[in-house]
N, C-alpha and C positions, 0 to 999 in steps of 0.2 A: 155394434152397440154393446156394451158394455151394460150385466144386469146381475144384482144379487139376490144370492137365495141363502136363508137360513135352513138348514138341515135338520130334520126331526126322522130317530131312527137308528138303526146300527147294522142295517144294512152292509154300509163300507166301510165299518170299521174293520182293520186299523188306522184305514187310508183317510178316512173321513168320521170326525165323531159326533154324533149327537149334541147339537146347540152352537158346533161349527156354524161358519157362512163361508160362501161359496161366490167369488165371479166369474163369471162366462161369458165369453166372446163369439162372435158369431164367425165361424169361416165356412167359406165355399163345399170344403170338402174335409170328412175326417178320418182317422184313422186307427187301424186295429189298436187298443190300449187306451186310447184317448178317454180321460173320465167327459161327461158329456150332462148335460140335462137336458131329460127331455120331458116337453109338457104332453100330459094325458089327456086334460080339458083345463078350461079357462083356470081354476084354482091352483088344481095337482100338480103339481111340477116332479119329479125323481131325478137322481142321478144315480147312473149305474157306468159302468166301464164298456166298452165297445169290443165286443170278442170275433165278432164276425163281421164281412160287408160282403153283400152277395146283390150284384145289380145296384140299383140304386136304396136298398135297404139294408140295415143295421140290426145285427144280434146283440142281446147287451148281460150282462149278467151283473151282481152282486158281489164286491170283494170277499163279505162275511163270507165263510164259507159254511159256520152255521146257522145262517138265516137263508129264506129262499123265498122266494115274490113269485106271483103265479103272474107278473108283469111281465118277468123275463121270459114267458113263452112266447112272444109277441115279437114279431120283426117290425120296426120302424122306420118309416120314409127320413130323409133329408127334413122335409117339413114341418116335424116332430118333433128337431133337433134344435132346443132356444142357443145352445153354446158348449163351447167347451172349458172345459174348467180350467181358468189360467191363476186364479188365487186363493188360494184356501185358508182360514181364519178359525183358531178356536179361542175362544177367550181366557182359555186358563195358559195358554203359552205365553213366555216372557218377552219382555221387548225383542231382545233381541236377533229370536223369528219372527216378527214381526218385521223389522227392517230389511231382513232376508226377504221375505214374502213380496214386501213391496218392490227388490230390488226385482225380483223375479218380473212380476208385472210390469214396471217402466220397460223390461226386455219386450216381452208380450208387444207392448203396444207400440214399441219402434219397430218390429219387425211389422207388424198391423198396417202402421204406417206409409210404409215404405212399399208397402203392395207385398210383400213375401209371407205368405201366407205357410 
């Protein structure tokens, strides 16, 4: 299922900016680099980048490398994990990332489709 999230933060900047939005897809299984969001509790949502996977838990860290979350001490289950981030949106980008973006996503979701995860 297919969910958005707007970004508050500069966490991942450059990768991600502050008043970005963010969709994320749900797969089975993720992998080292994948940027990811995970929920903290019902409200919190984060996304950080996946640095580790050790058993069926996830280490995650922050692109910024001068910003630092006392979140990322934390290893996280599968269960934690709403998506991985397959489109990213800043509103001050021109059309024509945007049409990029999108084409990327139609990729995202035939591959979804089609069982290949």
């Amino acid at each position: 299922m297919l969910k958005l999230f707007k970004i508050n933060g500069q966490s991942m900047e450059p990768t991600i900016t502050s008043g970005s939005y963010v969709i994320t897809l749900a797969f089975s299984e993720y992998n080292i680099g994948d940027l990811i969001v995970i929920r903290i509790n019902e409200q919190f949502h984060i996304v950080k980048r996946i640095t580790a996977r050790i058993d069926k838990k996830y280490r995650i860290n922050s692109d910024n490398k001068n910003s630092s979350s006392s979140l990322c001490d934390y290893s996280y289950s599968d269960k934690s994990i709403v998506g991985k981030v397959i489109f990213k949106y800043n509103p001050q980008w021109k059309f024509s990332k945007i049409t990029e973006c999108i084409k990327n996503l139609l990729r995202y979701n035939k591959r979804y489709v089609n069982g290949n995860n």
